[in-house]
LOPA-973146 format. One record per residue (C-alpha): x, y, z. Coordinates in steps of 0.02 Angstrom, whole numbers, plus 50000, padded with zeros to 5 digits. Layout:
X/Y/Z
X/Y/Z
...
This chain:
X/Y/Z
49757/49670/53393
49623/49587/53508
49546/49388/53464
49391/49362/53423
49378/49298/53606
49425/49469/53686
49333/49582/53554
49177/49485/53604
49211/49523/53794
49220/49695/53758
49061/49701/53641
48966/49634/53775
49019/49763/53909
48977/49893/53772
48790/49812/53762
48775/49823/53947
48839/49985/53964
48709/50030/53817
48590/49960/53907
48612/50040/54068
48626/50203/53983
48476/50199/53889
48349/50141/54029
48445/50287/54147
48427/50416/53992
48232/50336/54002
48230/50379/54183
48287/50542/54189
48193/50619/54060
48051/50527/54149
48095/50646/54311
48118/50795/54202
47897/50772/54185
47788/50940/54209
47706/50982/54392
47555/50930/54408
47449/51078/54367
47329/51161/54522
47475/51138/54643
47526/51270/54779
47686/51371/54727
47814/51345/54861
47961/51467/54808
48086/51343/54911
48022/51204/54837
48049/51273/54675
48217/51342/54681
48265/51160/54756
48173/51089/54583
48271/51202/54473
48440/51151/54566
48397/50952/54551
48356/50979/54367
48511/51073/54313
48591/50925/54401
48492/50790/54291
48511/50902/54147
48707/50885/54165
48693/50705/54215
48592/50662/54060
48695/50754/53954
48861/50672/54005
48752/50489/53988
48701/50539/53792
48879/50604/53755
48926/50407/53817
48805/50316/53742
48898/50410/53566
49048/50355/53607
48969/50177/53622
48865/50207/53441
49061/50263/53386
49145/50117/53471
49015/49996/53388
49043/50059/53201
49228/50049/53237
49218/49870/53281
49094/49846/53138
49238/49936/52999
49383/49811/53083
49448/49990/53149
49416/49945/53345
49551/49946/53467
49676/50036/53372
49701/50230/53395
49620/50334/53309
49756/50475/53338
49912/50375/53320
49873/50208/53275
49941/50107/53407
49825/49979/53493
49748/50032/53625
49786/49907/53789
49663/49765/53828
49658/49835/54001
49582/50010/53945
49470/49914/53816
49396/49825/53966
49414/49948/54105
49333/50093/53955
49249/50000/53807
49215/50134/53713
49377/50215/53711
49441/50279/53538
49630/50322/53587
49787/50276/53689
49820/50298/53857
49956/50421/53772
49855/50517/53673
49708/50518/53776
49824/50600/53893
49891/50721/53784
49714/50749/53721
49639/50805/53900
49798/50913/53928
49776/51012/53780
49598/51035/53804
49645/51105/53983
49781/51198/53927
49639/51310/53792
49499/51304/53951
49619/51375/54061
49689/51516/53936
């Protein structure tokens, strides 16, 4: 069970990371903008566009899927539910708390989590 003390700590790295999130979210739909109609079609330039967005696209989609878990993270702190497993129960490690705020299981079952889920990508 964390104190008050730590569980503010960790509420406060949540907000930042929120906050970092949201104005890089901001930024890269920002760069996802239209051309600028009239301009020359350079085929180069274009395939080079359409590689950097498919990057952005992936980057901005792995930013939204965090700024969840931080939405999830919050309403678990706000239902007294935050830091404990939400697999097994346990409580998770003040260490992971810090080092991943918004996590929502164990180092244990996070681990067994991502092994199973490789285990049904690779077969």
């Amino acid at each position: 069970m964390l104190t008050p003390q730590q569980l503010d700590t960790v509420r406060r790295r949540l907000d930042l990371r929120a906050t970092l999130l949201t104005l890089e979210i901001a930024a890269a739909r920002e760069a996802r903008g239209g051309d600028a109609i009239g301009e020359v079609i350079d085929l180069k330039e274009m395939a080079d566009d359409e590689a950097d967005a498919v990057v952005v696209d992936a980057e901005l989609g792995r930013e939204l899927a965090e700024l969840d878990q931080i939405r999830l993270a919050r309403w678990r702190m706000a239902e007294e539910r935050y830091g404990s497993c939400v697999d097994c129960g346990a409580d998770i490690a003040l260490e992971r708390l810090l080092a991943q705020p918004a996590a929502s299981r164990c180092l244990a079952c996070q681990t067994a989590t991502e092994r199973a889920a490789g285990a049904a990508h690779r077969g």
